[in-house]
Each structure stands twice: as structure tokens, then as C-alpha cells.
C-alpha positions in Angstrom: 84.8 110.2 99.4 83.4 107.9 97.0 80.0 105.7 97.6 82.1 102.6 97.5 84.0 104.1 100.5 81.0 105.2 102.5 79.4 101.6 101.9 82.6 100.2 103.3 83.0 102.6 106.2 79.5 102.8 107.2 77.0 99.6 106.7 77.3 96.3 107.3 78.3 93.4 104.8 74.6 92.8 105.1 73.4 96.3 104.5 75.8 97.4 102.4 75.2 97.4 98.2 77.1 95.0 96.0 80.3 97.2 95.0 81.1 97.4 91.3 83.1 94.6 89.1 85.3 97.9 88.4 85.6 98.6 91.6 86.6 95.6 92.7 89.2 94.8 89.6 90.7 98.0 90.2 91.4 97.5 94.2 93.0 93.9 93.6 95.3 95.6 90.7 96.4 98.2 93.2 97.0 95.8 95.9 98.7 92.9 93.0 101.0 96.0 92.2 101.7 97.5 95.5 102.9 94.3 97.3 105.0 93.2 94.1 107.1 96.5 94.8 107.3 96.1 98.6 108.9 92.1 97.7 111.2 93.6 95.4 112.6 95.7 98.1 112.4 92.5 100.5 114.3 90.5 98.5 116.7 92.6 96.1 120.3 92.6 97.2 122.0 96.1 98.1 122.8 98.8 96.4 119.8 98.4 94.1 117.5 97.6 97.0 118.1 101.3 98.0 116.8 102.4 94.3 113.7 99.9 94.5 112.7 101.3 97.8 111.9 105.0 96.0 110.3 102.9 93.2 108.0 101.5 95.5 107.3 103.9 98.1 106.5 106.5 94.9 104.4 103.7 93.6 103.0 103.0 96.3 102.3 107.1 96.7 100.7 107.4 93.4 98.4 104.8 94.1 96.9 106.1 97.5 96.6 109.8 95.7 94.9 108.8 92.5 92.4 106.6 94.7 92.4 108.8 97.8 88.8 108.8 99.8 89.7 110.9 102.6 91.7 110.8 105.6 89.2 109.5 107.7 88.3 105.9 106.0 91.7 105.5 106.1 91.9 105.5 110.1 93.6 108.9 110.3 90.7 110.9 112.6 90.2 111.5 116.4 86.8 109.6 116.5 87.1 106.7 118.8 90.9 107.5 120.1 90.4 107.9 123.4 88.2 104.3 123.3 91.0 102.6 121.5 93.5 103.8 124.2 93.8 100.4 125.9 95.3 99.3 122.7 98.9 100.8 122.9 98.3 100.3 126.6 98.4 96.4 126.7 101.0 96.7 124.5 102.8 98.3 127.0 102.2 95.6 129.3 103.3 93.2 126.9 106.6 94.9 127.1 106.4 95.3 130.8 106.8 91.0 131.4 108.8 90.4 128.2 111.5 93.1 129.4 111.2 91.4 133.3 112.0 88.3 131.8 115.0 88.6 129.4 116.4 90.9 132.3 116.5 87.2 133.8 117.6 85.4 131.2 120.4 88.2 130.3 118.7 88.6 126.5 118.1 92.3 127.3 119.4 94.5 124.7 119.5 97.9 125.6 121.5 100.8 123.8 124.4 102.7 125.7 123.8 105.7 126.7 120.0 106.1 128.6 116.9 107.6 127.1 118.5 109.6 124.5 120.2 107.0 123.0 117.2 104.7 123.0 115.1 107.1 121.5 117.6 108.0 118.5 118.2 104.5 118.2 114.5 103.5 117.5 112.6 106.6 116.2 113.3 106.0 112.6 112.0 101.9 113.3 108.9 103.6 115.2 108.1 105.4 112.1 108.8 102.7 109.9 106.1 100.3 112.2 103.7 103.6 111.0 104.1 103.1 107.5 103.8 99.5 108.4 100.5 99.7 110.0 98.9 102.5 107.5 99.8 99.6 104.5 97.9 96.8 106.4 94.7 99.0 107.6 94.9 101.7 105.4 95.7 100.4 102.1 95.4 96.7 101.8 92.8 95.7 104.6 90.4 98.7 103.0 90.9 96.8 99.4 90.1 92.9 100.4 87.0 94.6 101.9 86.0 95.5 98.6 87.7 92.5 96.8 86.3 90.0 99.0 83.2 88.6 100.2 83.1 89.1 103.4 85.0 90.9 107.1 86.6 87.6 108.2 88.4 86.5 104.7 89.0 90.5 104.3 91.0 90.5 108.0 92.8 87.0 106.8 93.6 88.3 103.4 95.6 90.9 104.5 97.0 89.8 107.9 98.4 86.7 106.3 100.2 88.9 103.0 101.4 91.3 105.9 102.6 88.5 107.4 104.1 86.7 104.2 106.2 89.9 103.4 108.0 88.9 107.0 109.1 85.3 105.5 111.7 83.6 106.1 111.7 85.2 109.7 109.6 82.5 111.5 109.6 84.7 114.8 108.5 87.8 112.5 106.1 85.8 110.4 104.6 84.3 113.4 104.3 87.6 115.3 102.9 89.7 112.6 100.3 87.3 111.3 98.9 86.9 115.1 99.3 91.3 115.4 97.7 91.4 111.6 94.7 89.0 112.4 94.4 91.3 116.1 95.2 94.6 114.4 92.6 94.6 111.6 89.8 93.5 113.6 90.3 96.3 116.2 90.3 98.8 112.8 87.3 97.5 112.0 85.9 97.8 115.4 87.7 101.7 116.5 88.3 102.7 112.7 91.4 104.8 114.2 94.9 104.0 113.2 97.0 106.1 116.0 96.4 103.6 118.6 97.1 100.7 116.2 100.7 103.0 115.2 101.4 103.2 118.9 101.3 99.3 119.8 102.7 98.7 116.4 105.9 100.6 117.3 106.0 99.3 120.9 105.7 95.5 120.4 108.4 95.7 117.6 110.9 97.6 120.1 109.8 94.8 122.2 111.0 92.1 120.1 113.7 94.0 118.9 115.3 94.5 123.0 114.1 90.9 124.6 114.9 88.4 121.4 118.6 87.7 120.8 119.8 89.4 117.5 121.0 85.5 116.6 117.5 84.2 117.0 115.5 87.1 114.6 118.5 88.2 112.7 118.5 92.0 113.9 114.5 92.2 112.8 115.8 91.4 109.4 113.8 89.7 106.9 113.5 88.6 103.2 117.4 88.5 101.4 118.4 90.4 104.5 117.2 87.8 106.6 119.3 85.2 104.5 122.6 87.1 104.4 122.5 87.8 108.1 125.8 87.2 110.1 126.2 87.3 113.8 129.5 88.2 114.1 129.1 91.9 111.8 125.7 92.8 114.2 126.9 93.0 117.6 124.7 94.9 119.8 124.9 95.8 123.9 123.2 93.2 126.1 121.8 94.9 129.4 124.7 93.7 132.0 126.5 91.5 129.4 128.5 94.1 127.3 128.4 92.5 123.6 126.3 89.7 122.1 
């Protein structure tokens, strides 16, 4: 782990020495480079979206190995689970009155076929909401704290491009800027990602099974979001067959 990392990890803005010019050129190139991949994926049509996605997840790869610091400034320890706990847990309850109330308003979107089929419907988005959160913490929130001045414009910075790379969703934009502002200041507080990768993945489900597919285009966003039609994303509504 480098000194810069152990300054970040460990004092105070106050306490902490000034981090090197290089240091911080270096951080805002990664971070200039890593989001111009991700909105090339966003917003490059199909089939060469497919090929950009390797590009930038390879990238993106590279990146993380050359300046890797160790798992554990990166959120990925035990230290602090058990206290962060509550996290995924008021997620839960989140979920808990969103799914009690578009079970009234008929909006519920459930897969056919029980537990099985609701778990190989959204495992592969629960990971996806992983890789999600380990970008915003891991990778960019870590690199505004070296790039900027202080916490607060370090926890904006990266909440607000996490929540840019959702546009033109407004409901997604909306929802991830509020969970990016939330979800880097409770890193900053446990400095443990699980819990963060837990709520992640159950307030998206949540949105995903309460908000008409019309209304946030299947989760889509970016060209997808654009290109969306209604008609070729039917999905089952809990007690009203197809949307």
C-alpha cells in the first residue's frame, strides 16, 4: 500500500500530508479515462456496444492492477461488517413498503415461476449493482479524495458522475445521485463495501419490481434508454398477467 493510500485511509483531511501534484495528475487521468470507456458503452448502439464493454471493463482492469493498494482501502475487508449491517437492512425495509404499495397499485412485477425464477432472473443484475458499487467507492470515490480538496466535494464529485452515467433516466439519475451522496459517506464512515453491495443490489431489484417498465424503461439508460419500446419489453405484473 502506498503512503498516499495510508494518508487517505487513515488521517483526517486535517492531519493528513498534502499528496503529491503526481499523485494527484495521475488519479484524475485514471478516472478522465475510466468514465470515458464506461459512456462509450452507455451510449454506443449494439453490436459494437458488446465489443466496447471488453474494452472498457479490460481498461478499466488494467487501471485498478497497475495502481492497486490493497484490498482493504478499497472496502473489501471484514473490519466494521457487522457495524455496517443496518445498511443492507434498511434497504430491506425500503423494499418491504415500496413492494406493499405497488401490490396496491397493481405495478408489482414479479417473475413466473417463485424463488427460483426470481433468483435467475436477477443474480446477474445483483452482480452487476457490485461492480457498480466497487466503481463509485472503490475506484472513483478513493481518486476525488486525492484529486480534491476536501471529503464533502470528494463524496459530490463522485456521486454526481455515478449519477450522470444514469442520464437520461430521470428516475435512475435521481435515485443514484441520492444512493451515491448516502453510499460514499457511509464508506467513508464503515470503510467496508459488502454491506454497500448488499443494499446496492436490493434497492435496484426494488425499483426494478415496484416501477412500471414504461416509466424507467426496463432500468435502461443512456442510447438504451432512448431506443426503449414498450411494446418489445413485456414483463409479468403480480395479479395482472402482462404489462
Amino acid at each position: 500500500m502506498t503512503q498516499d493510500a495510508e494518508q487517505i485511509g487513515r488521517s483526517s483531511p486535517a492531519q493528513a500530508e498534502p499528496i503529491s501534484t503526481q499523485s494527484k495528475r495521475r488519479a484524475a487521468i485514471e478516472m478522465a479515462v475510466a468514465y470515458l470507456l464506461i459512456l462509450s458503452v452507455v451510449w454506443t448502439p449494439r453490436p459494437a456496444q458488446r465489443f466496447l464493454w471488453i474494452v472498457a471493463a479490460a481498461g478499466i482492469a488494467i487501471i485498478v492492477w497497475r495502481s492497486f493498494e490493497g484490498w482493504k482501502p478499497m472496502g473489501f475487508t471484514t473490519a466494521n461488517f457487522g457495524r455496517a449491517l443496518w445498511i443492507p437492512g434498511a434497504a430491506l425495509a425500503v423494499t418491504a413498503i415500496a413492494v406493499v404499495v405497488a401490490a396496491r397499485q397493481h405495478t408489482l412485477r414479479l417473475p413466473l415461476g417463485g424463488p427460483l425464477a426470481f433468483i435467475a432472473t436477477y443474480i446477474a443484475y445483483a452482480i452487476w449493482t457490485a461492480v457498480q458499487q466497487f466503481l463509485l467507492q472503490s475506484f472513483f470515490l478513493l481518486r476525488f479524495l486525492r484529486v480534491l480538496p476536501s471529503r464533502r466535494m470528494a463524496v459530490l464529485g463522485a456521486a454526481a458522475i455515478f449519477a450522470a452515467a444514469h442520464l437520461p433516466n430521470p428516475v435512475l439519475t435521481l435515485a443514484t445521485l441520492i444512493w451515491g451522496i448516502a453510499a460514499c459517506l457511509l464508506f467513508l464512515r464503515y470503510r467496508n463495501i459488502y454491506p454497500l453491495m448488499l443494499a446496492h443490489a436490493v434497492l435496484g431489484i426494488t425499483v426494478a419490481i415496484t416501477v412500471p417498465g414504461p416509466v424507467v424503461h426496463n432500468m435502461r439508460v443512456g442510447l438504451g434508454y432512448l431506443m426503449y419500446r414498450p411494446h418489445e419489453h413485456r414483463f409479468p405484473v403480480h395479479g395482472k398477467g402482462l404489462d
